[in-house]
mmCIF file of the N, C-alpha and C atoms, coordinates in Angstrom:
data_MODEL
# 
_entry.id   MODEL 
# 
loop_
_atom_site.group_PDB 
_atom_site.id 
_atom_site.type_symbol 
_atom_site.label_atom_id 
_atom_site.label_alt_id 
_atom_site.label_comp_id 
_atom_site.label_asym_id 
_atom_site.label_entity_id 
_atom_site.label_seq_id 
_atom_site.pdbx_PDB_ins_code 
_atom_site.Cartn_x 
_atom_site.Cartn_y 
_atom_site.Cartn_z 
_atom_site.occupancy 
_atom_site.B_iso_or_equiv 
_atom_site.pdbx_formal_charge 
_atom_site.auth_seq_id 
_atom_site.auth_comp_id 
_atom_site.auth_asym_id 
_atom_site.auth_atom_id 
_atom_site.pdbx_PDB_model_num 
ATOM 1   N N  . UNK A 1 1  ? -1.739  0.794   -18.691 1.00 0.00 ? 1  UNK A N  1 
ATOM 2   C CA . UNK A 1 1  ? -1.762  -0.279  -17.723 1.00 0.00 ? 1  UNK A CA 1 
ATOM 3   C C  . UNK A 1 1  ? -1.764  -1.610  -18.449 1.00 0.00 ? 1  UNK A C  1 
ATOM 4   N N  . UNK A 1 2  ? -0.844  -2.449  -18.180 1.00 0.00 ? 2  UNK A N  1 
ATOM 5   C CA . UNK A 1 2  ? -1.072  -4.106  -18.631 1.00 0.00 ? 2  UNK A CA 1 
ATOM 6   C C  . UNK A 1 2  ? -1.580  -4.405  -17.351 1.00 0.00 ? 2  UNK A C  1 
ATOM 7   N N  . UNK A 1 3  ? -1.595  -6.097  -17.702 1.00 0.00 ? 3  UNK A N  1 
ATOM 8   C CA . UNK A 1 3  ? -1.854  -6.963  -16.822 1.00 0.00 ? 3  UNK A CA 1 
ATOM 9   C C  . UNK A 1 3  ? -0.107  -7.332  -16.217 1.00 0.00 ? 3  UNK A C  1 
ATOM 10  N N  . UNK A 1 4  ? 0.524   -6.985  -16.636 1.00 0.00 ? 4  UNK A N  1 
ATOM 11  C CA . UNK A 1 4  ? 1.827   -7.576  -14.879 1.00 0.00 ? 4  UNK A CA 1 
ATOM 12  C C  . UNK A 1 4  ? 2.046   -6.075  -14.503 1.00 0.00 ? 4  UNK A C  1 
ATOM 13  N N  . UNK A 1 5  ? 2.383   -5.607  -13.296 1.00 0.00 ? 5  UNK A N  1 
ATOM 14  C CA . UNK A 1 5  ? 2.697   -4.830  -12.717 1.00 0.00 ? 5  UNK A CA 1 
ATOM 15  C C  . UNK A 1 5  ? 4.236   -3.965  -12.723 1.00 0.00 ? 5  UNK A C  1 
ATOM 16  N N  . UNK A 1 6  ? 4.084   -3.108  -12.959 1.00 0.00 ? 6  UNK A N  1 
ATOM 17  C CA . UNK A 1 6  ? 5.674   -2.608  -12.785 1.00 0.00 ? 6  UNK A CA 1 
ATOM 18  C C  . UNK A 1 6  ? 5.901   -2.281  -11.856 1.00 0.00 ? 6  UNK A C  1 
ATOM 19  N N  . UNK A 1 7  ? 6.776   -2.993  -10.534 1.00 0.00 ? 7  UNK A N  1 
ATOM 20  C CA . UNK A 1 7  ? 6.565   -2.605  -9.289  1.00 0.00 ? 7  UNK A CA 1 
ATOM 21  C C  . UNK A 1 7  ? 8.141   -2.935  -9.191  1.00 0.00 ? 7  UNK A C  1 
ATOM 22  N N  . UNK A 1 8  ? 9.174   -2.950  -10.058 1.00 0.00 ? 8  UNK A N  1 
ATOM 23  C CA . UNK A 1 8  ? 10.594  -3.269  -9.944  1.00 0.00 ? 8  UNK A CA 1 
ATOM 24  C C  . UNK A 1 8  ? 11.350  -2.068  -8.747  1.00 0.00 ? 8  UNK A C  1 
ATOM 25  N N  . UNK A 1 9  ? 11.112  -1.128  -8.712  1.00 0.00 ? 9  UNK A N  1 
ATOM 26  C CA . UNK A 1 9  ? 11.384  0.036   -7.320  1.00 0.00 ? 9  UNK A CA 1 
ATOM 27  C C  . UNK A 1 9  ? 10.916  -0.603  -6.223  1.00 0.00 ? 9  UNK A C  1 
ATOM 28  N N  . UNK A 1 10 ? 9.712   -0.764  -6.215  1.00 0.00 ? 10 UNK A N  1 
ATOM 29  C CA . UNK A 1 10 ? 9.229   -1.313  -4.821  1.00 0.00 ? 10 UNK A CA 1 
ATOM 30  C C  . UNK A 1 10 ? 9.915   -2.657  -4.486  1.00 0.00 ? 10 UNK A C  1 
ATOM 31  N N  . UNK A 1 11 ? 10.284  -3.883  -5.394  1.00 0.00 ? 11 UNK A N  1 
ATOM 32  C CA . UNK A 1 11 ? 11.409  -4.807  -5.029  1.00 0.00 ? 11 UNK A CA 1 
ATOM 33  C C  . UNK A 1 11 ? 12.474  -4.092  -4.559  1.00 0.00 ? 11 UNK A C  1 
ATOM 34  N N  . UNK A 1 12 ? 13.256  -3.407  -5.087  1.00 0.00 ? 12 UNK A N  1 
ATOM 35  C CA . UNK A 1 12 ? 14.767  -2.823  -5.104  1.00 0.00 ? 12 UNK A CA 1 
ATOM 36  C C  . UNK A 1 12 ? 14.258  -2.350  -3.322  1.00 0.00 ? 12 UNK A C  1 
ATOM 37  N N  . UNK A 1 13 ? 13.110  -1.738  -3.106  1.00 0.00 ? 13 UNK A N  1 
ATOM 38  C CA . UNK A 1 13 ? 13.751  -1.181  -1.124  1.00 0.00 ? 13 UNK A CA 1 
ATOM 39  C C  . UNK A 1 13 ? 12.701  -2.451  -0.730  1.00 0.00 ? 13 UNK A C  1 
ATOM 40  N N  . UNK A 1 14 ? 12.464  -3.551  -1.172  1.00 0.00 ? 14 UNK A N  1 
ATOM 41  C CA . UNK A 1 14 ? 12.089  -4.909  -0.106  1.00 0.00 ? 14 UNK A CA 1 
ATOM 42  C C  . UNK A 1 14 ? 10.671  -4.804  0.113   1.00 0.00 ? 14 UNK A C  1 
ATOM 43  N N  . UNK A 1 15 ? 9.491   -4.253  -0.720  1.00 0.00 ? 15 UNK A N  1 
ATOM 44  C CA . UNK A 1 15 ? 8.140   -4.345  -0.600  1.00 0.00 ? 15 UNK A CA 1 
ATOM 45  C C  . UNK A 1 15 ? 8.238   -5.757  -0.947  1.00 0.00 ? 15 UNK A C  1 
ATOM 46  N N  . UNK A 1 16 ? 7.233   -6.460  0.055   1.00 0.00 ? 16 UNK A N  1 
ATOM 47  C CA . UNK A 1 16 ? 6.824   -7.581  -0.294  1.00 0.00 ? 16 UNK A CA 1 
ATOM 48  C C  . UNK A 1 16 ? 5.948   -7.747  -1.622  1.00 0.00 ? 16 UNK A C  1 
ATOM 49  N N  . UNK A 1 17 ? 5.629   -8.871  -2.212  1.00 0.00 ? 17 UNK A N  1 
ATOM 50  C CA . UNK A 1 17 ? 5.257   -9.204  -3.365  1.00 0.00 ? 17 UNK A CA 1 
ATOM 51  C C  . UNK A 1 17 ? 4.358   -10.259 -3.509  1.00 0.00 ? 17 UNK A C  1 
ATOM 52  N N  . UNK A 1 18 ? 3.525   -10.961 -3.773  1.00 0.00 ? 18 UNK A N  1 
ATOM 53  C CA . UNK A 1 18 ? 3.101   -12.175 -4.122  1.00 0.00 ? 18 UNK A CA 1 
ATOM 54  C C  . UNK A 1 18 ? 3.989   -12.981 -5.638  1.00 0.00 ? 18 UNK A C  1 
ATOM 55  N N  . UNK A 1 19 ? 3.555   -13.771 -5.681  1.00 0.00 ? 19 UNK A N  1 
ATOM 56  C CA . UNK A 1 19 ? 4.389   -14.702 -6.846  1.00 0.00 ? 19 UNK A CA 1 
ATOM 57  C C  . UNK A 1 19 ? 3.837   -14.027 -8.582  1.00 0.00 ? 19 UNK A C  1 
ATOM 58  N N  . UNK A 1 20 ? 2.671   -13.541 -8.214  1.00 0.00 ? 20 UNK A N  1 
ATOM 59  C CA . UNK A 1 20 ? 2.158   -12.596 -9.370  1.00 0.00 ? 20 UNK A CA 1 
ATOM 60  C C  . UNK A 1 20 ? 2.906   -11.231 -10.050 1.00 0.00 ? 20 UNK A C  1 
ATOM 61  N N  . UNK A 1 21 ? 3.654   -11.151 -8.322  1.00 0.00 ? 21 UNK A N  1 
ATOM 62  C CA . UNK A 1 21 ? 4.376   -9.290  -8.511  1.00 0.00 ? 21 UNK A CA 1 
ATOM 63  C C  . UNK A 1 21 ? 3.199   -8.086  -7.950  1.00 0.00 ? 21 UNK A C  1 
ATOM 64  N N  . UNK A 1 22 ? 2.274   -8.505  -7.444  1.00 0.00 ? 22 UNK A N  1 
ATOM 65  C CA . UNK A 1 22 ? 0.979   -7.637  -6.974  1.00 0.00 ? 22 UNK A CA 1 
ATOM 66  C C  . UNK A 1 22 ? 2.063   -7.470  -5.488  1.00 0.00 ? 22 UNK A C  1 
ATOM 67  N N  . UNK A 1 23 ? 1.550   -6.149  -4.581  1.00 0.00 ? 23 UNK A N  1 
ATOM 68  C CA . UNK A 1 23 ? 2.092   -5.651  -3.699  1.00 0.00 ? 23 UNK A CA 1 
ATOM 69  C C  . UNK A 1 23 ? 0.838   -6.066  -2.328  1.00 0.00 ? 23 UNK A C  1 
ATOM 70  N N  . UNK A 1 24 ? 1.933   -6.342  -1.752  1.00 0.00 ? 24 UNK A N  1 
ATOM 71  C CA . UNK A 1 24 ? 0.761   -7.701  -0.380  1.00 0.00 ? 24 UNK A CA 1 
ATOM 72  C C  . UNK A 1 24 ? 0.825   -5.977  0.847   1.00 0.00 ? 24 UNK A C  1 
ATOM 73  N N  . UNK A 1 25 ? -0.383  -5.749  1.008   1.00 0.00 ? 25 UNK A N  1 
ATOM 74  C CA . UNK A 1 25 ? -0.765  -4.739  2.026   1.00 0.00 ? 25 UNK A CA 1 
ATOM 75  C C  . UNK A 1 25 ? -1.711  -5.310  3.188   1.00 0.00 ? 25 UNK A C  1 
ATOM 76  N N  . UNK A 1 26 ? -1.348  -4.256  4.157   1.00 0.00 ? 26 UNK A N  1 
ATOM 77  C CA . UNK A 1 26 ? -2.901  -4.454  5.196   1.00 0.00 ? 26 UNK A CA 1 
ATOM 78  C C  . UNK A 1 26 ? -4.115  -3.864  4.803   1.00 0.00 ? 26 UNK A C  1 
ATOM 79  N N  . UNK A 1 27 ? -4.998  -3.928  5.135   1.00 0.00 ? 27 UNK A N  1 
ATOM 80  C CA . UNK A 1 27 ? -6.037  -2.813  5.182   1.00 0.00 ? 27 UNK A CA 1 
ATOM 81  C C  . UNK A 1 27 ? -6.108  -1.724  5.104   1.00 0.00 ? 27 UNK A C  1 
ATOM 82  N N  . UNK A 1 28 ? -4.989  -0.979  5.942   1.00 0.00 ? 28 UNK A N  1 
ATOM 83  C CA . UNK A 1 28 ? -4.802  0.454   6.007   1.00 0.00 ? 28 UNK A CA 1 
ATOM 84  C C  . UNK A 1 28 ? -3.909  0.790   4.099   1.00 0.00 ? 28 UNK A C  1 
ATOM 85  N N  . UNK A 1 29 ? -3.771  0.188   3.686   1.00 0.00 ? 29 UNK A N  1 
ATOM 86  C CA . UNK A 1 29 ? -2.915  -0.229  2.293   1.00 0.00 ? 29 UNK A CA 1 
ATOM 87  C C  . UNK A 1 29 ? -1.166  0.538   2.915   1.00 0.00 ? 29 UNK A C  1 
ATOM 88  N N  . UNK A 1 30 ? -0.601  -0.369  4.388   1.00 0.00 ? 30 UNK A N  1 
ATOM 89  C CA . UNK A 1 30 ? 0.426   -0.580  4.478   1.00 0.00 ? 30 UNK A CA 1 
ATOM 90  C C  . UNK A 1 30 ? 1.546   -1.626  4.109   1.00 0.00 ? 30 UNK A C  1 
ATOM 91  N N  . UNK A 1 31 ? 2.328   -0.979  3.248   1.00 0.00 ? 31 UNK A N  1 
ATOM 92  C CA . UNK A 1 31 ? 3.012   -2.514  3.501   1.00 0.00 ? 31 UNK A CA 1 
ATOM 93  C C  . UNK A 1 31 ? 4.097   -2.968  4.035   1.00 0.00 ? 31 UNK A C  1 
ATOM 94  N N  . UNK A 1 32 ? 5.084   -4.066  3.780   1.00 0.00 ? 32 UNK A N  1 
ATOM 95  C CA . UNK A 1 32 ? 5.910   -4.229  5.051   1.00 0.00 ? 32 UNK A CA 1 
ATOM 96  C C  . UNK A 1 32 ? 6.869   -3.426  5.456   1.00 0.00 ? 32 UNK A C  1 
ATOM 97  N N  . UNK A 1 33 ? 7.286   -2.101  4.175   1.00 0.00 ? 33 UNK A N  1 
ATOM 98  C CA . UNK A 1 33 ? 8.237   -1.131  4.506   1.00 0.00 ? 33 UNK A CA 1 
ATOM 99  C C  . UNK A 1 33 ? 7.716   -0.267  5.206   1.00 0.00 ? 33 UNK A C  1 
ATOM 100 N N  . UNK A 1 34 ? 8.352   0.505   6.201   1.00 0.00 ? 34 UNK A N  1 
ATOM 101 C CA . UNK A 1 34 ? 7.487   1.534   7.670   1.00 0.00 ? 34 UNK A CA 1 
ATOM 102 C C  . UNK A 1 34 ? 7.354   2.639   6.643   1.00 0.00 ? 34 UNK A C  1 
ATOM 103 N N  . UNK A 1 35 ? 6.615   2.844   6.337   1.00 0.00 ? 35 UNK A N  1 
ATOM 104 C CA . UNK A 1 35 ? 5.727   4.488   5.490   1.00 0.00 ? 35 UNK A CA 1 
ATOM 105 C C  . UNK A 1 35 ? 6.051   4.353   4.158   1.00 0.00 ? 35 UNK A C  1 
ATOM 106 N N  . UNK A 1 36 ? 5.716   3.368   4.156   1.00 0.00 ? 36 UNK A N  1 
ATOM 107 C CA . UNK A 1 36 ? 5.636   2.805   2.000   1.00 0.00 ? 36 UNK A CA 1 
ATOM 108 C C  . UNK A 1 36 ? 3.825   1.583   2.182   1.00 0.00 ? 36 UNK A C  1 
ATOM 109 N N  . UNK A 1 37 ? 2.937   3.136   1.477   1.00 0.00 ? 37 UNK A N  1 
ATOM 110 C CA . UNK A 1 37 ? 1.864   2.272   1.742   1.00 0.00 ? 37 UNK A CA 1 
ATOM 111 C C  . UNK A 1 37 ? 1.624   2.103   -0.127  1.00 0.00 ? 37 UNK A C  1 
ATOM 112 N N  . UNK A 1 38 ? 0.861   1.276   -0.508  1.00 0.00 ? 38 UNK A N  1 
ATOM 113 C CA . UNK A 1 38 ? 0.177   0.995   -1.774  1.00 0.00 ? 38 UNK A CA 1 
ATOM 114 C C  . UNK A 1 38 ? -1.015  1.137   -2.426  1.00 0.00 ? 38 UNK A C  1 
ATOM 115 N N  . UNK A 1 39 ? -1.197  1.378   -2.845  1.00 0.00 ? 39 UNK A N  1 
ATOM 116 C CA . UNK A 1 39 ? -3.003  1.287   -4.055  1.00 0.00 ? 39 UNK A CA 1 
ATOM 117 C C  . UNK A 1 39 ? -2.640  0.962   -5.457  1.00 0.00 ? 39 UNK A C  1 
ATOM 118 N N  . UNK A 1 40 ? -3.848  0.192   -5.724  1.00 0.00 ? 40 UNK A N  1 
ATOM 119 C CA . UNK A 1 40 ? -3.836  -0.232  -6.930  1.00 0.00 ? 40 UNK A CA 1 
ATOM 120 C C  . UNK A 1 40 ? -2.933  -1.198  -7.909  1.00 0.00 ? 40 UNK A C  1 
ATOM 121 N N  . UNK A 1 41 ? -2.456  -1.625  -7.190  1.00 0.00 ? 41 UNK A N  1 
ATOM 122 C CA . UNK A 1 41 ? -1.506  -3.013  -7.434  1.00 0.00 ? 41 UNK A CA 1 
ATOM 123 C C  . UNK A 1 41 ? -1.555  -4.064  -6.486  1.00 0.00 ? 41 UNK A C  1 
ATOM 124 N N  . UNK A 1 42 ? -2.287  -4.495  -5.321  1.00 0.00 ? 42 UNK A N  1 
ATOM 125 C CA . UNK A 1 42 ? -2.572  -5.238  -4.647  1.00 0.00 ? 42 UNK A CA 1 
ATOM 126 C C  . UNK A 1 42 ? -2.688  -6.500  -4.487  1.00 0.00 ? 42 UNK A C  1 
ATOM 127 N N  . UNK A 1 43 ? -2.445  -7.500  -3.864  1.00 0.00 ? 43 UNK A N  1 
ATOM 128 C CA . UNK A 1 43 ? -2.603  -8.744  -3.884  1.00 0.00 ? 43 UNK A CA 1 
ATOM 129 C C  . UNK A 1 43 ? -4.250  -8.975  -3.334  1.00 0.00 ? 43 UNK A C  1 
ATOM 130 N N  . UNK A 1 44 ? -4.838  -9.620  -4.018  1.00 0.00 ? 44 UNK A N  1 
ATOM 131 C CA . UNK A 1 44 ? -6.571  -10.183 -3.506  1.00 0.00 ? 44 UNK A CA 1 
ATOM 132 C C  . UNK A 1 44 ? -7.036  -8.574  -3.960  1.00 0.00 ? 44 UNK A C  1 
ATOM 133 N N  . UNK A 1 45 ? -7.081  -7.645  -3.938  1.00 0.00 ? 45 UNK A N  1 
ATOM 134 C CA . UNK A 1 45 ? -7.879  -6.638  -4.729  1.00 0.00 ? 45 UNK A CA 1 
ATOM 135 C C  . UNK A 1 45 ? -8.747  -6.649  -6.093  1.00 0.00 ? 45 UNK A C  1 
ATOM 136 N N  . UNK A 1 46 ? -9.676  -6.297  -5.831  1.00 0.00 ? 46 UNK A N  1 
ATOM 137 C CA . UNK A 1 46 ? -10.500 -6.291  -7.323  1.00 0.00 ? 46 UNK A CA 1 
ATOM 138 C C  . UNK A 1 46 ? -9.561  -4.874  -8.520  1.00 0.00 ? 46 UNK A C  1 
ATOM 139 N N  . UNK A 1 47 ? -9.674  -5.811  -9.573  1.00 0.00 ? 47 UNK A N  1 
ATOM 140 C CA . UNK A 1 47 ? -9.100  -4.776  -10.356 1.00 0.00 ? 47 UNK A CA 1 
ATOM 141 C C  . UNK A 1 47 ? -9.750  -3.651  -11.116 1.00 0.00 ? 47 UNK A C  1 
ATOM 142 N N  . UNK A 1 48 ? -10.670 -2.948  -10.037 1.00 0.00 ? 48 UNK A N  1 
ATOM 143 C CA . UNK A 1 48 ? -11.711 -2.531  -11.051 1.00 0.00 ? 48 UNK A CA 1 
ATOM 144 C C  . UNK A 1 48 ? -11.345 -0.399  -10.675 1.00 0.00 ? 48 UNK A C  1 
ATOM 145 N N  . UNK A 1 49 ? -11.422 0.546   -11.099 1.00 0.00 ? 49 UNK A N  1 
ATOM 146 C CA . UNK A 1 49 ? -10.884 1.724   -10.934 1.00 0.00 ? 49 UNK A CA 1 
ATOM 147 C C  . UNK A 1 49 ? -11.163 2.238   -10.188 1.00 0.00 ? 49 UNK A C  1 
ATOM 148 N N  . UNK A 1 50 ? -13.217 2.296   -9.156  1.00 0.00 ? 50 UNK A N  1 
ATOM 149 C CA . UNK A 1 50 ? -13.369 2.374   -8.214  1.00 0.00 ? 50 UNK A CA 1 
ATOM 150 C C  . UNK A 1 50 ? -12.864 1.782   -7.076  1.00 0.00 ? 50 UNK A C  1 
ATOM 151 N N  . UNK A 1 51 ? -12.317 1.004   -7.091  1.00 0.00 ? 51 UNK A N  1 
ATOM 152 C CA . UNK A 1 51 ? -11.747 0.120   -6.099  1.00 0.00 ? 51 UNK A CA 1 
ATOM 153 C C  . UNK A 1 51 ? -10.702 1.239   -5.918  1.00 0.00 ? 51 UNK A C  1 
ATOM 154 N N  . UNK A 1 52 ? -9.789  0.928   -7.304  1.00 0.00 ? 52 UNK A N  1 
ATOM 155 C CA . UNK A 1 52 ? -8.327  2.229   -6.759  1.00 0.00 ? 52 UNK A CA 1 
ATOM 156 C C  . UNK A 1 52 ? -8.627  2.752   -6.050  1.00 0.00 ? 52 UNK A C  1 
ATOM 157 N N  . UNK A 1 53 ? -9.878  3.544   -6.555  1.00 0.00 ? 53 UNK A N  1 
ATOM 158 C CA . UNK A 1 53 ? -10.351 5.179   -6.285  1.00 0.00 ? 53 UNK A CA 1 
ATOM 159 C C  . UNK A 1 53 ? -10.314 4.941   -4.633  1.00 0.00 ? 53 UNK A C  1 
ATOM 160 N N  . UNK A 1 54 ? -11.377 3.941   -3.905  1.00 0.00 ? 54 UNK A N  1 
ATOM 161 C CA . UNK A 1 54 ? -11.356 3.923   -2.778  1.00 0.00 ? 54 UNK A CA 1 
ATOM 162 C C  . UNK A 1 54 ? -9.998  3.468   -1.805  1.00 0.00 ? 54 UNK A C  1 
ATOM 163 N N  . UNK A 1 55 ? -9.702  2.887   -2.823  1.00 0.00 ? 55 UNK A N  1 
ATOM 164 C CA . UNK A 1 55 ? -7.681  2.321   -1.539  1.00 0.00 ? 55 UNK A CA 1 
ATOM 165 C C  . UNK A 1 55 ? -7.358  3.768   -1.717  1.00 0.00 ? 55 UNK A C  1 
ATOM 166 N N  . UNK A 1 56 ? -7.025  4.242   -2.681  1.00 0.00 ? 56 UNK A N  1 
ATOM 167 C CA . UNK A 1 56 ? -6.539  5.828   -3.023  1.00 0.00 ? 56 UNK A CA 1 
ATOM 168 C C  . UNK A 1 56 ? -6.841  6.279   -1.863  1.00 0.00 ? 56 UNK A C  1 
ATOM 169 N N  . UNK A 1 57 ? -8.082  6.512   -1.325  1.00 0.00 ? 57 UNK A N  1 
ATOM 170 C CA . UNK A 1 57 ? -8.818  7.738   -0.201  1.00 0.00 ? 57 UNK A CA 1 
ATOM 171 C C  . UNK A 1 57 ? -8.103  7.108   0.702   1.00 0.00 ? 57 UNK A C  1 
ATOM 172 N N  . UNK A 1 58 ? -8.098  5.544   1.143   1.00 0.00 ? 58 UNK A N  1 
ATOM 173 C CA . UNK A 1 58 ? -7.711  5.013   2.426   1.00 0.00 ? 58 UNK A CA 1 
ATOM 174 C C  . UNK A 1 58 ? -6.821  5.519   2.381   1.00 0.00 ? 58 UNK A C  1 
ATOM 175 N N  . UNK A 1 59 ? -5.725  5.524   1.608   1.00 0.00 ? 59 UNK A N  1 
ATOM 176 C CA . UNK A 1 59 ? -4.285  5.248   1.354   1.00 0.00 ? 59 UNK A CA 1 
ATOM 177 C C  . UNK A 1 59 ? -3.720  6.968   2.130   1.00 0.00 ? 59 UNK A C  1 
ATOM 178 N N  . UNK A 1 60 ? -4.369  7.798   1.155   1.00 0.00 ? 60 UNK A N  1 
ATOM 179 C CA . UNK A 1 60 ? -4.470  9.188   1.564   1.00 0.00 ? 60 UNK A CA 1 
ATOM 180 C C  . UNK A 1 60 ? -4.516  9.623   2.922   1.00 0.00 ? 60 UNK A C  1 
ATOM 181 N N  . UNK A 1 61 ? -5.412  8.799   3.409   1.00 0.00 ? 61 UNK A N  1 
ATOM 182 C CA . UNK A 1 61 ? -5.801  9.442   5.227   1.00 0.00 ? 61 UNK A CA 1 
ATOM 183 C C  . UNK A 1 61 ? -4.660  8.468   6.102   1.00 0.00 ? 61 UNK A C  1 
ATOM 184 N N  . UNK A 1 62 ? -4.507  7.546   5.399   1.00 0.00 ? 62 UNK A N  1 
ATOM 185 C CA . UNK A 1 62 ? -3.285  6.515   6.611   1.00 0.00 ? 62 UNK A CA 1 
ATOM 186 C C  . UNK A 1 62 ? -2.254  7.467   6.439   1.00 0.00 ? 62 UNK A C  1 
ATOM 187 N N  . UNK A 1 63 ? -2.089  7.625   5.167   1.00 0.00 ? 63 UNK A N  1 
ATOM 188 C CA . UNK A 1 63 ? -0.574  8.768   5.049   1.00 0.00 ? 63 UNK A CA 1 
ATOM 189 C C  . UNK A 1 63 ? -0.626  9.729   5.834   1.00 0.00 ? 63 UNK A C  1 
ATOM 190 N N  . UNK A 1 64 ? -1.649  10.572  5.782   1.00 0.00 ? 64 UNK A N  1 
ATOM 191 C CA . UNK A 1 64 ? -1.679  11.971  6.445   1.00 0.00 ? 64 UNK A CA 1 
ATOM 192 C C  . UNK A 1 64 ? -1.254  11.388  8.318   1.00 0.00 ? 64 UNK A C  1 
ATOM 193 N N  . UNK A 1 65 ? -2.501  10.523  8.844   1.00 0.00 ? 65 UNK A N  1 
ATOM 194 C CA . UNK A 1 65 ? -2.086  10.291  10.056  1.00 0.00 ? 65 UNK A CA 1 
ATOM 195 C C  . UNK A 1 65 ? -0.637  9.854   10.182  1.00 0.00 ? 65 UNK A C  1 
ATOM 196 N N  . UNK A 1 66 ? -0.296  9.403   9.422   1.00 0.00 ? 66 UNK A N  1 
ATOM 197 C CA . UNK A 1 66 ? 1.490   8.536   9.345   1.00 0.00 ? 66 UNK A CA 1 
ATOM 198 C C  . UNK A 1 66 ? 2.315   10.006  9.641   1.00 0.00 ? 66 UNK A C  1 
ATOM 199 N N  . UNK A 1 67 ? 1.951   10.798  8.796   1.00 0.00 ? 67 UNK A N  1 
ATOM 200 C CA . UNK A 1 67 ? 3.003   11.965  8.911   1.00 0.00 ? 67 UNK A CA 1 
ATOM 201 C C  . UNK A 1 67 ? 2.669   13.219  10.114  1.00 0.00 ? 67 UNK A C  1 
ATOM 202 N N  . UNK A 1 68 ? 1.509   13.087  10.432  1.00 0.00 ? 68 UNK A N  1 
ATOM 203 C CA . UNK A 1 68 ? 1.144   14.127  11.478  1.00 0.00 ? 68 UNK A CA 1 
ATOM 204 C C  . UNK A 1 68 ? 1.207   13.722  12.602  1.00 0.00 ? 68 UNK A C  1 
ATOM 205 N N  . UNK A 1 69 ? 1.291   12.113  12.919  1.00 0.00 ? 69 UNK A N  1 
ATOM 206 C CA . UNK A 1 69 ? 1.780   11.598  14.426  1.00 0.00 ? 69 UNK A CA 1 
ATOM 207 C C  . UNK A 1 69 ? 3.068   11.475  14.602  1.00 0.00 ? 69 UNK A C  1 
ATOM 208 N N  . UNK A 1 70 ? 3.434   11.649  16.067  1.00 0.00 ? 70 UNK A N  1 
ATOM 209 C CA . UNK A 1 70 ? 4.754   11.929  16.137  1.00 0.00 ? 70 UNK A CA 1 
ATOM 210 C C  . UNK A 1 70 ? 5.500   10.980  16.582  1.00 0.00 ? 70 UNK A C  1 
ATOM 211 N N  . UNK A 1 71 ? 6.653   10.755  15.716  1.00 0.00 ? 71 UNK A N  1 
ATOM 212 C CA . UNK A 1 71 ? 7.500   9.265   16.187  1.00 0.00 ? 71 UNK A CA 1 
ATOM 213 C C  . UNK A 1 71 ? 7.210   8.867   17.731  1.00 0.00 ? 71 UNK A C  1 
ATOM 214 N N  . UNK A 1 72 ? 7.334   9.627   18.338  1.00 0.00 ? 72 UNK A N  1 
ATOM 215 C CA . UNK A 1 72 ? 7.559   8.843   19.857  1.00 0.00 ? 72 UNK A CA 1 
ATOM 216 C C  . UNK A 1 72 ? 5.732   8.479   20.270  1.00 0.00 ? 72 UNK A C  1 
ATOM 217 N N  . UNK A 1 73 ? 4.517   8.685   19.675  1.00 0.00 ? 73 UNK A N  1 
ATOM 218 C CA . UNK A 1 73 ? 3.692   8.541   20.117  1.00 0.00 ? 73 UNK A CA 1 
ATOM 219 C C  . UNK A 1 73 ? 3.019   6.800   19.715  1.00 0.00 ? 73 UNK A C  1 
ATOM 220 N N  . UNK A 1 74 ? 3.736   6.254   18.643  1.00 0.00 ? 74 UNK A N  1 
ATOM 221 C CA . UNK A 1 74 ? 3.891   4.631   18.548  1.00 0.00 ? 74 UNK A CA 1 
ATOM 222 C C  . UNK A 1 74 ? 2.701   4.506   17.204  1.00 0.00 ? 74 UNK A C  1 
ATOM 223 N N  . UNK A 1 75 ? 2.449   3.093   16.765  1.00 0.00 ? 75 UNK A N  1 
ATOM 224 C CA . UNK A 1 75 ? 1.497   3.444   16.104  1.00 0.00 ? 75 UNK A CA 1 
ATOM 225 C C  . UNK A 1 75 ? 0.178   2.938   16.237  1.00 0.00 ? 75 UNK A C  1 
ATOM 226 N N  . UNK A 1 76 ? -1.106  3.361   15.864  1.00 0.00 ? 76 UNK A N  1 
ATOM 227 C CA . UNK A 1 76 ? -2.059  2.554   16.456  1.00 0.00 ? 76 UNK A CA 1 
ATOM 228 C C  . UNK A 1 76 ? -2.747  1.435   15.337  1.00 0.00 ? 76 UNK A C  1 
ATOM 229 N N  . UNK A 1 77 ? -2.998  0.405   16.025  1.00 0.00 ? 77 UNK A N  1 
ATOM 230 C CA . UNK A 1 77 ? -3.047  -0.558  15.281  1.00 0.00 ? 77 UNK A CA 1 
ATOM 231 C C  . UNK A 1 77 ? -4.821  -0.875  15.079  1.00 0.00 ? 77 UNK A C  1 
ATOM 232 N N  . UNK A 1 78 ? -5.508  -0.012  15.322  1.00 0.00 ? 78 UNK A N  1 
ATOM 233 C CA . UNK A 1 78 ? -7.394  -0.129  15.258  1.00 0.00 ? 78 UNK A CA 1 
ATOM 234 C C  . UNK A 1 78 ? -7.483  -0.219  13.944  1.00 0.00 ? 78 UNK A C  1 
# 
């Protein structure tokens, strides 16, 4: 790991970015592409490994709900 990010894929399909190159998410660690979520490269995130560790878990359970709800049921925004 350095300090700049290698996030040149995530440019190429249009993940947003900050001016740093850190990957700008919501909470749920979504970002602006529909089912391209992030951890551990974040914009405003602490850079510390527990932190990963915990976006990791978020990141994990948004995915699972992402893939086990069914397109036509919309998405929920709580």
């Amino acid at each position: 790991m350095g300090l700049k990010p290698n996030i040149e894929f995530f440019q190429k399909i249009g993940v947003e970015t900050d001016d740093r190159g850190y990957i700008i998410a919501d909470n749920r660690q979504r970002t602006n592409v529909k089912g391209v979520f992030a951890v551990g490269i974040l914009k405003g995130a602490f850079r510390l490994l527990i932190v990963g560790a915990a976006h990791g878990t978020i990141a994990a359970q948004k995915i699972y709900e992402y893939i086990k709800k069914p397109y036509w049921a919309g998405e929920d925004e709580k």
